[in-house]
N, CA, C and O atoms as a GROMACS GRO file, in nm:
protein
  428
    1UNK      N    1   0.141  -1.893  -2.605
    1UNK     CA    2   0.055  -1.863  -2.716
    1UNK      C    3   0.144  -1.836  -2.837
    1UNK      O    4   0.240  -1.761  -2.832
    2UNK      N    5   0.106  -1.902  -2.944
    2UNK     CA    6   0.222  -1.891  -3.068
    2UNK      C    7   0.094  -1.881  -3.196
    2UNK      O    8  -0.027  -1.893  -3.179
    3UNK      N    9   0.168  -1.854  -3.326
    3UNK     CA   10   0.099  -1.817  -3.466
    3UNK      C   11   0.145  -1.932  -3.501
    3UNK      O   12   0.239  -1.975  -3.435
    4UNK      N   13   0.112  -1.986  -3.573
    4UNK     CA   14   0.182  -2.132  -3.722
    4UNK      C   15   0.223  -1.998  -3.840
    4UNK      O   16   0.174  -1.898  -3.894
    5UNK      N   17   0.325  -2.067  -3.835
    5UNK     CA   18   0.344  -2.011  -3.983
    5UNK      C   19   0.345  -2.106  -4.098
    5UNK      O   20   0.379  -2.224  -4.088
    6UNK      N   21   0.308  -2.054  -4.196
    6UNK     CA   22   0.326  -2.160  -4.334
    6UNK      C   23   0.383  -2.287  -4.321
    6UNK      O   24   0.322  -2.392  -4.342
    7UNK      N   25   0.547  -2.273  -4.271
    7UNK     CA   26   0.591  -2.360  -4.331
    7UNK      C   27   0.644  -2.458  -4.196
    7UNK      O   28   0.739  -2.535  -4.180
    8UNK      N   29   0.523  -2.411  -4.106
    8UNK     CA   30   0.491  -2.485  -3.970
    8UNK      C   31   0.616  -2.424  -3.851
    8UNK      O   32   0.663  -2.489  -3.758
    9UNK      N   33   0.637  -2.329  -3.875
    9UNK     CA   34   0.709  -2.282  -3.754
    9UNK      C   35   0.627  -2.174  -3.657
    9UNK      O   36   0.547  -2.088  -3.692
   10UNK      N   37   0.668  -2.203  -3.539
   10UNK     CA   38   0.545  -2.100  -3.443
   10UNK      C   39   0.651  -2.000  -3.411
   10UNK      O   40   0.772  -2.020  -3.407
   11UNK      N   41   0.590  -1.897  -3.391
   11UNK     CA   42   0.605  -1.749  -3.401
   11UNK      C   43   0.524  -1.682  -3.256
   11UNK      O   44   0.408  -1.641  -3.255
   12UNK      N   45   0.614  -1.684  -3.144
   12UNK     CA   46   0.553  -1.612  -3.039
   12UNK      C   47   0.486  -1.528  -3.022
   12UNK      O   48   0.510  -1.437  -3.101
   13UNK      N   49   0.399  -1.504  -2.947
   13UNK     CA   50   0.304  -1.351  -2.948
   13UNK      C   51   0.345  -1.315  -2.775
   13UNK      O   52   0.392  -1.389  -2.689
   14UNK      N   53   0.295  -1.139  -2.772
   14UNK     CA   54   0.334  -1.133  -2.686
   14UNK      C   55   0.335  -1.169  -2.540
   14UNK      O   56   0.247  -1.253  -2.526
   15UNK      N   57   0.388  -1.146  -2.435
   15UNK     CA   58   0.322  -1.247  -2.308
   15UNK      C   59   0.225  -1.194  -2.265
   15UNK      O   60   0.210  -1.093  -2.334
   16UNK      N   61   0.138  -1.200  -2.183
   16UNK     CA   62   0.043  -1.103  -2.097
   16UNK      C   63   0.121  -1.056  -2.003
   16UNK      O   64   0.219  -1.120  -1.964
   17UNK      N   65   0.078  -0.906  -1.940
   17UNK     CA   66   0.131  -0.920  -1.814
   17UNK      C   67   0.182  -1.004  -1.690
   17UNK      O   68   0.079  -1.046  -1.637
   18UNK      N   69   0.276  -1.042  -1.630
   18UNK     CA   70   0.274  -1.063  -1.517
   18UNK      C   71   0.291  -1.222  -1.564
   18UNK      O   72   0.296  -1.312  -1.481
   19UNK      N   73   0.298  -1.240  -1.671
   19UNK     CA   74   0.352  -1.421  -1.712
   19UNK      C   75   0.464  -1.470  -1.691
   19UNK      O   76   0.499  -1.586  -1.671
   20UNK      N   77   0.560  -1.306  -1.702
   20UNK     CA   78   0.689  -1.344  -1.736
   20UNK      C   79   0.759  -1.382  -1.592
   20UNK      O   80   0.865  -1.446  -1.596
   21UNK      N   81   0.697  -1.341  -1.448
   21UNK     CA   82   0.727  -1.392  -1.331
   21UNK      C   83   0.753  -1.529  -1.275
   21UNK      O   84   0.653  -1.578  -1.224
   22UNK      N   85   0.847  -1.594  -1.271
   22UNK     CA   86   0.819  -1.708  -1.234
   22UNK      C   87   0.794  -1.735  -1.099
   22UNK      O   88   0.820  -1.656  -1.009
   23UNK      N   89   0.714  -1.908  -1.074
   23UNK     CA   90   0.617  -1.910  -0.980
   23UNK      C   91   0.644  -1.930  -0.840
   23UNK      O   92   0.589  -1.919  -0.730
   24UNK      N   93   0.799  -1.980  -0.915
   24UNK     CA   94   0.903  -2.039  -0.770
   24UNK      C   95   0.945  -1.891  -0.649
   24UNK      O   96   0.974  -1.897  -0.530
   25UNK      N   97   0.936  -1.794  -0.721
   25UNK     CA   98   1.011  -1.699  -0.662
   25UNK      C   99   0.873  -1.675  -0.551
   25UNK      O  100   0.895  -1.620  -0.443
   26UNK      N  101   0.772  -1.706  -0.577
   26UNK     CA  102   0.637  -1.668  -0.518
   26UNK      C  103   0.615  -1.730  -0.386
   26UNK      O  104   0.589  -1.682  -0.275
   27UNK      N  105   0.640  -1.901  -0.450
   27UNK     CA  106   0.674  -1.985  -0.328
   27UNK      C  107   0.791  -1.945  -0.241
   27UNK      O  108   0.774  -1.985  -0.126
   28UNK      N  109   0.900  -1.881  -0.256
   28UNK     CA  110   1.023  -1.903  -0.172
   28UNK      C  111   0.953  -1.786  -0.095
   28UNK      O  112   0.912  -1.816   0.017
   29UNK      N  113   0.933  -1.641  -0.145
   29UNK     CA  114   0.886  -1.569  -0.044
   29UNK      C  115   0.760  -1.621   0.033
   29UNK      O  116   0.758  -1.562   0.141
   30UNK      N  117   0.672  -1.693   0.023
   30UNK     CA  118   0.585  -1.737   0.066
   30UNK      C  119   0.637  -1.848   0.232
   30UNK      O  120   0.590  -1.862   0.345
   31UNK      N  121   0.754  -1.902   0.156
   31UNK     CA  122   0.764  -1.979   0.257
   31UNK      C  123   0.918  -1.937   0.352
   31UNK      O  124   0.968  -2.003   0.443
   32UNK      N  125   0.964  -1.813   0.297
   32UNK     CA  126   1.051  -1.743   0.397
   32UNK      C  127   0.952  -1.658   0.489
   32UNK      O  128   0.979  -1.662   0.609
   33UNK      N  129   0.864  -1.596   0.459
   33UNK     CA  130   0.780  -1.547   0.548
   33UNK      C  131   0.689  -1.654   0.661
   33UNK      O  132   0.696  -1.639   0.783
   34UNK      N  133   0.604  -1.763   0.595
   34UNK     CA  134   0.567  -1.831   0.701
   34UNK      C  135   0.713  -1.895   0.789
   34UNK      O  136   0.694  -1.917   0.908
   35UNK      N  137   0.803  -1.914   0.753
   35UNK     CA  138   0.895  -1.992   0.836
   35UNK      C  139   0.982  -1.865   0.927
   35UNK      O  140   1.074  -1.927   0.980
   36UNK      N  141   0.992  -1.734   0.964
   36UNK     CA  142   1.000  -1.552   0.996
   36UNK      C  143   0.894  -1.633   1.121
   36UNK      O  144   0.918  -1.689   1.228
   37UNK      N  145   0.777  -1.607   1.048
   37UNK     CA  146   0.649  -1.621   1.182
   37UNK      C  147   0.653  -1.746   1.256
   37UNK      O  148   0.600  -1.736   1.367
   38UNK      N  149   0.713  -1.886   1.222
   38UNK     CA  150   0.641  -2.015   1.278
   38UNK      C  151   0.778  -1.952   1.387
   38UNK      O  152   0.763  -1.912   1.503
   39UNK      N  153   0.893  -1.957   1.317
   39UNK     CA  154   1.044  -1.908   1.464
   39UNK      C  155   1.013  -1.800   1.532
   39UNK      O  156   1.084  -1.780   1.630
   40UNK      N  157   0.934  -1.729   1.511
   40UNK     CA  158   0.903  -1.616   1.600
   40UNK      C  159   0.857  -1.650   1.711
   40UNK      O  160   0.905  -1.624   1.821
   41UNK      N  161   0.727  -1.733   1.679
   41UNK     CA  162   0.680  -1.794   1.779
   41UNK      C  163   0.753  -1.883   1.860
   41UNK      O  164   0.758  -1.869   1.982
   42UNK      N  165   0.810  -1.976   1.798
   42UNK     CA  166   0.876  -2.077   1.856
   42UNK      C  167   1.010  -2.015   1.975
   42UNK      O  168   1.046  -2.069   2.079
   43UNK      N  169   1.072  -1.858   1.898
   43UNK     CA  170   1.155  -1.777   2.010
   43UNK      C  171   1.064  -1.725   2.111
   43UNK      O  172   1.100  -1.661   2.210
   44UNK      N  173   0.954  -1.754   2.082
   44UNK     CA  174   0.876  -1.650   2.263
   44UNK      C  175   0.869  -1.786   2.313
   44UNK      O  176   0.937  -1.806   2.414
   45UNK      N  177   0.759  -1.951   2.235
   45UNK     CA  178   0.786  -2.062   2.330
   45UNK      C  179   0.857  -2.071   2.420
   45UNK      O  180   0.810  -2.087   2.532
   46UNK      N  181   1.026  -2.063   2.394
   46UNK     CA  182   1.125  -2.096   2.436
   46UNK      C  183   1.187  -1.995   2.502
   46UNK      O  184   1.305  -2.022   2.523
   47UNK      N  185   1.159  -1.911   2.534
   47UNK     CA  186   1.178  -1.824   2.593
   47UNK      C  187   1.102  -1.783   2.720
   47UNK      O  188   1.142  -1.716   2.815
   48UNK      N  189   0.951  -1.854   2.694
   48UNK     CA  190   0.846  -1.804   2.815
   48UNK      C  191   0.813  -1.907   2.910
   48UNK      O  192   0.768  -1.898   3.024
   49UNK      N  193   0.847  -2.017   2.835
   49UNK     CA  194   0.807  -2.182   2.872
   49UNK      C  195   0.872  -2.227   3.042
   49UNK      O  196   0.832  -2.254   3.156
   50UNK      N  197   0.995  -2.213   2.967
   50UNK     CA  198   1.117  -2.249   3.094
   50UNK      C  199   1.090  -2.125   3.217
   50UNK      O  200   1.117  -2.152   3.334
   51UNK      N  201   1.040  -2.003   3.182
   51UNK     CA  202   1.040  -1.917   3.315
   51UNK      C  203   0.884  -1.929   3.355
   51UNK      O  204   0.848  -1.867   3.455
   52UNK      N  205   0.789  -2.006   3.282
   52UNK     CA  206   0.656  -2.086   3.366
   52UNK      C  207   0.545  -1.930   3.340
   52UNK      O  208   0.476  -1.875   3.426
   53UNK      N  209   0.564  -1.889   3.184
   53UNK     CA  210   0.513  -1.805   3.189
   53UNK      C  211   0.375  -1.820   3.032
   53UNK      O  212   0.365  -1.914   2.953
   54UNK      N  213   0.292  -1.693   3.036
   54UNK     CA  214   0.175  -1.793   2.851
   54UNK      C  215   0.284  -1.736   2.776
   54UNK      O  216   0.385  -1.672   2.806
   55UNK      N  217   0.232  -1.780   2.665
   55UNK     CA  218   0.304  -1.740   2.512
   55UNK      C  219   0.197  -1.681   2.464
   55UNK      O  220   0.195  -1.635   2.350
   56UNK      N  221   0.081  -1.673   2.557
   56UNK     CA  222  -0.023  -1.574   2.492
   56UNK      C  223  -0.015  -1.419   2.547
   56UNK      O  224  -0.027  -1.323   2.471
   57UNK      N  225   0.007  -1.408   2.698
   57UNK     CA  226  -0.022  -1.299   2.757
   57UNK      C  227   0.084  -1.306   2.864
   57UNK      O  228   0.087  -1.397   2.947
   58UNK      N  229   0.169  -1.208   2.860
   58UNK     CA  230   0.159  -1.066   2.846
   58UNK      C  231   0.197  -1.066   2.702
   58UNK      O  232   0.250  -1.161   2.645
   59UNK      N  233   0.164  -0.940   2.643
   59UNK     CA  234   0.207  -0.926   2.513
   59UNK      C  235   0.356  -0.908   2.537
   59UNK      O  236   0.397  -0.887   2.652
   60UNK      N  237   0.445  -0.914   2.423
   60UNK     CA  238   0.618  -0.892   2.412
   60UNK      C  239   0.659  -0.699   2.470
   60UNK      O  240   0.615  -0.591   2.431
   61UNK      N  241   0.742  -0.729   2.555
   61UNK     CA  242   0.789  -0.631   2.625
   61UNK      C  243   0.941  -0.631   2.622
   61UNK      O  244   0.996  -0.741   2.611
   62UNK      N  245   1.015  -0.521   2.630
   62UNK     CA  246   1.109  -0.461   2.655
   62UNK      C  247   1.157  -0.557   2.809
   62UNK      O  248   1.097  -0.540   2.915
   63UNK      N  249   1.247  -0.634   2.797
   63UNK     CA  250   1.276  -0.674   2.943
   63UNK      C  251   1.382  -0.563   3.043
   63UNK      O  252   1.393  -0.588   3.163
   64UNK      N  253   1.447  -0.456   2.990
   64UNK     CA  254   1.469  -0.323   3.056
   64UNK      C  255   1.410  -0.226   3.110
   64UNK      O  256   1.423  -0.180   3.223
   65UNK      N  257   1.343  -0.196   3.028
   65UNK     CA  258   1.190  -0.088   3.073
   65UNK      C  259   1.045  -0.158   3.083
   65UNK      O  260   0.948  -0.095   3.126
   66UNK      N  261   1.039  -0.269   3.048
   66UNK     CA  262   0.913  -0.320   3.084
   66UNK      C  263   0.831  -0.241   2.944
   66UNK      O  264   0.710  -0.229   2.965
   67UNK      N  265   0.858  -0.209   2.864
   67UNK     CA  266   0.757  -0.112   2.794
   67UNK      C  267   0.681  -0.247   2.676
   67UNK      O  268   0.746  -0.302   2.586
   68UNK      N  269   0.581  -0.266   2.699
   68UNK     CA  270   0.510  -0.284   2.552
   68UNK      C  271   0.543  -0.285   2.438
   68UNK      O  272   0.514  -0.171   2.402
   69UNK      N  273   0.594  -0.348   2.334
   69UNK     CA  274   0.606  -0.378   2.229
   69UNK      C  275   0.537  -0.332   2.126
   69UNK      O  276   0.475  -0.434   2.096
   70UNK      N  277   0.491  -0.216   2.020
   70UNK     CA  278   0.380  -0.213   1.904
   70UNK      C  279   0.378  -0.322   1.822
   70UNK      O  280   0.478  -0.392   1.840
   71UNK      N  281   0.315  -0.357   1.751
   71UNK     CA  282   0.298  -0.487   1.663
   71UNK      C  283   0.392  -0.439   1.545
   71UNK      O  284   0.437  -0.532   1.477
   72UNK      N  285   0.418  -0.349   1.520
   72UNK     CA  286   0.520  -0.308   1.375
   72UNK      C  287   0.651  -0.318   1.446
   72UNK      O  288   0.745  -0.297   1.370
   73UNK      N  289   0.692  -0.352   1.599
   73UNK     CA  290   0.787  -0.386   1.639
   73UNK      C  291   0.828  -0.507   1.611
   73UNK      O  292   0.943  -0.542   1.582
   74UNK      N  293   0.694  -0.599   1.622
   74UNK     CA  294   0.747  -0.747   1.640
   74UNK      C  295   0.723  -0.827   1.499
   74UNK      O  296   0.707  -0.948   1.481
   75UNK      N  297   0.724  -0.748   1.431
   75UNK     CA  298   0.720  -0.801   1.238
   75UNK      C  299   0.864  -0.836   1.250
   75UNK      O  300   0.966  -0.771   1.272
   76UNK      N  301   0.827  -1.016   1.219
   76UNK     CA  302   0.946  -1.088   1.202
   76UNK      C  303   1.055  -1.059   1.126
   76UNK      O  304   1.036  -1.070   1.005
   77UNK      N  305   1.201  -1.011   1.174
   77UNK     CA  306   1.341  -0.969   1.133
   77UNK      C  307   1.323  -0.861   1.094
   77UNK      O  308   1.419  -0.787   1.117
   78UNK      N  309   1.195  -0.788   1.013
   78UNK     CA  310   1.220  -0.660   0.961
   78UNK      C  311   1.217  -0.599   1.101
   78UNK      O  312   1.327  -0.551   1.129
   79UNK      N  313   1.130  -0.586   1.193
   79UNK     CA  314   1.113  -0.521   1.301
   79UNK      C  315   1.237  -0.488   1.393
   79UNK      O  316   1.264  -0.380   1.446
   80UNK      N  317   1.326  -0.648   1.400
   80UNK     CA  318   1.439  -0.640   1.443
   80UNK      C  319   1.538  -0.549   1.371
   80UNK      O  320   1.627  -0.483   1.424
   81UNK      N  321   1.516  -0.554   1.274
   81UNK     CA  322   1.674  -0.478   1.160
   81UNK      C  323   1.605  -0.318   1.179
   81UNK      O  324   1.681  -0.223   1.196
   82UNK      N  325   1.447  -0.296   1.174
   82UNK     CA  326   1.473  -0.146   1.166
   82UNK      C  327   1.503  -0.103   1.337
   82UNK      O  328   1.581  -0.012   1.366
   83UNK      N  329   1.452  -0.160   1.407
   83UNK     CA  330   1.529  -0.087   1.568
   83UNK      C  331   1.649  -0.125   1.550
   83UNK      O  332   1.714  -0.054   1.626
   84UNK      N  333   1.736  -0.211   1.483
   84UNK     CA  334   1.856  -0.241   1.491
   84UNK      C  335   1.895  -0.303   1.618
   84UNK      O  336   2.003  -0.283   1.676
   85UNK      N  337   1.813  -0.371   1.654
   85UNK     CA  338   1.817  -0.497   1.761
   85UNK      C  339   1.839  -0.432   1.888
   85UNK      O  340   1.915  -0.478   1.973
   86UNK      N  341   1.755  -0.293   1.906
   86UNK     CA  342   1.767  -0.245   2.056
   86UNK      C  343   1.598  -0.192   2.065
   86UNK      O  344   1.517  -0.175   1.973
   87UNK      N  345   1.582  -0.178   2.203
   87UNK     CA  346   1.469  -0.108   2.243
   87UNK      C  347   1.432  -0.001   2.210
   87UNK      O  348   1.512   0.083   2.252
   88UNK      N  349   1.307   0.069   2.123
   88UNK     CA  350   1.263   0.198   2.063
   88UNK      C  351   1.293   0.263   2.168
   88UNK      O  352   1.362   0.363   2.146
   89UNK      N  353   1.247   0.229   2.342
   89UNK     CA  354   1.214   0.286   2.425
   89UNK      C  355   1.380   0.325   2.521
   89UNK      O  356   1.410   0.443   2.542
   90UNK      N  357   1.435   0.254   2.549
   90UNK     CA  358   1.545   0.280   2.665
   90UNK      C  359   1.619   0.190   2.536
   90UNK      O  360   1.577   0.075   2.552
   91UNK      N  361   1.718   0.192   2.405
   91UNK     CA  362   1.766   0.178   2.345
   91UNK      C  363   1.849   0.054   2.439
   91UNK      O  364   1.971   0.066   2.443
   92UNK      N  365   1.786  -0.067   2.515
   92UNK     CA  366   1.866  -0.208   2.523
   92UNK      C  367   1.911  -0.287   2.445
   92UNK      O  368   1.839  -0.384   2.427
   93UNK      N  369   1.997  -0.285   2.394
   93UNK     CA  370   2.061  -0.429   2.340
   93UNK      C  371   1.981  -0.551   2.311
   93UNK      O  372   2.018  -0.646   2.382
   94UNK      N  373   1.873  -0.582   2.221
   94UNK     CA  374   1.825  -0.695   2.203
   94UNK      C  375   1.910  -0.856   2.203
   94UNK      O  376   2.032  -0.870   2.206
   95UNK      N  377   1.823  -0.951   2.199
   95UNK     CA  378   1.891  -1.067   2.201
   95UNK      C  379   1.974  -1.072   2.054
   95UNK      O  380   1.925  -1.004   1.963
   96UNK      N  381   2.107  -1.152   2.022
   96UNK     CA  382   2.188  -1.170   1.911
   96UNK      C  383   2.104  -1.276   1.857
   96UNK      O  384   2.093  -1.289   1.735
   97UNK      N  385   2.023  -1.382   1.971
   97UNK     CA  386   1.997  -1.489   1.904
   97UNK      C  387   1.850  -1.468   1.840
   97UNK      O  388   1.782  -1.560   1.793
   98UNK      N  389   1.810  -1.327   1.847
   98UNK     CA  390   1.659  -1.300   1.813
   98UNK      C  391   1.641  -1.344   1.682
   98UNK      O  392   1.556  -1.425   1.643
   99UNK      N  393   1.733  -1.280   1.610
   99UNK     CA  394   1.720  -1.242   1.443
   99UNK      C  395   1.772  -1.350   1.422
   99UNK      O  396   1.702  -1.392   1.329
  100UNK      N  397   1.870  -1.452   1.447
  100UNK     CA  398   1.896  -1.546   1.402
  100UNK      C  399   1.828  -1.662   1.391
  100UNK      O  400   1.760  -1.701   1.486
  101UNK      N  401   1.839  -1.749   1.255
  101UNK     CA  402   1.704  -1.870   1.233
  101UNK      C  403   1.614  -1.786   1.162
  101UNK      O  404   1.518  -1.859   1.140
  102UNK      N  405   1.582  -1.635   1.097
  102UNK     CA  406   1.497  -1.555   1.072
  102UNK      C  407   1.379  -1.553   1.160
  102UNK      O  408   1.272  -1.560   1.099
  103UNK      N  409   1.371  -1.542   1.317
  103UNK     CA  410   1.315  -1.486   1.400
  103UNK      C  411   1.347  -1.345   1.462
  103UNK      O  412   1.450  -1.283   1.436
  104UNK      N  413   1.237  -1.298   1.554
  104UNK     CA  414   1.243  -1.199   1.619
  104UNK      C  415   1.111  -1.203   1.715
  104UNK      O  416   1.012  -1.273   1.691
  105UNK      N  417   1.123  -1.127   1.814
  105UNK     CA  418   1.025  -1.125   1.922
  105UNK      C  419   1.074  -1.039   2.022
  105UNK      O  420   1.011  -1.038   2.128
  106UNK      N  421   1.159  -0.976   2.014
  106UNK     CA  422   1.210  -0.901   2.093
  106UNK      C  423   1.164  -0.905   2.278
  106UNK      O  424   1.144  -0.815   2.360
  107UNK      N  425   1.160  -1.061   2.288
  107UNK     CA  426   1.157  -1.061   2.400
  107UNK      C  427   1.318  -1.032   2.524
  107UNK      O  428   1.302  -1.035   2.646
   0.00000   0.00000   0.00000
């Protein structure tokens, strides 16, 4: 949005809120997060497939203690970085290859 001036030069006005964001940065988080979730999944696939097991049920467990997983556990990489890649429950050693690829599943 600009003024004319006289002698035909435009003269900016101010932006609106929230203009000055650009749109790309919107997309990249947009598509670092769906691509977090599509490897998440794709680390339980590959992980549950070969031992002849669903990728639906059982929900993600602790393979040390057997314990249940909360869903704020299995929030892709953040979940991993705040346990710091071990079990809430019996503090195991998660997989190295969890977080890597920006997955997690703490299977």
């Amino acid at each position: 949005m600009s003024v004319l001036l006289t002698l035909g030069q435009a003269l900016p006005l101010a932006e609106p809120a929230g203009a000055g964001v650009d749109p790309r940065w919107f997309a990249l988080v947009l598509v670092t997060v769906w691509g977090a979730c599509v490897g998440s999944f794709l680390n339980v696939v590959v992980y549950r497939v070969p031992e002849g097991m669903s990728v639906v049920s059982p929900p993600s467990r602790c393979p040390g203690c057997e314990q249940r997983l909360a869903w704020y556990d299995n929030v892709p990489v953040l979940g991993w970085l705040w346990l710091r890649g071990r079990c809430r429950t019996c503090s195991m050693p998660g997989s190295c290859s969890t977080p890597s690829g920006a997955t997690t599943s703490h299977e």
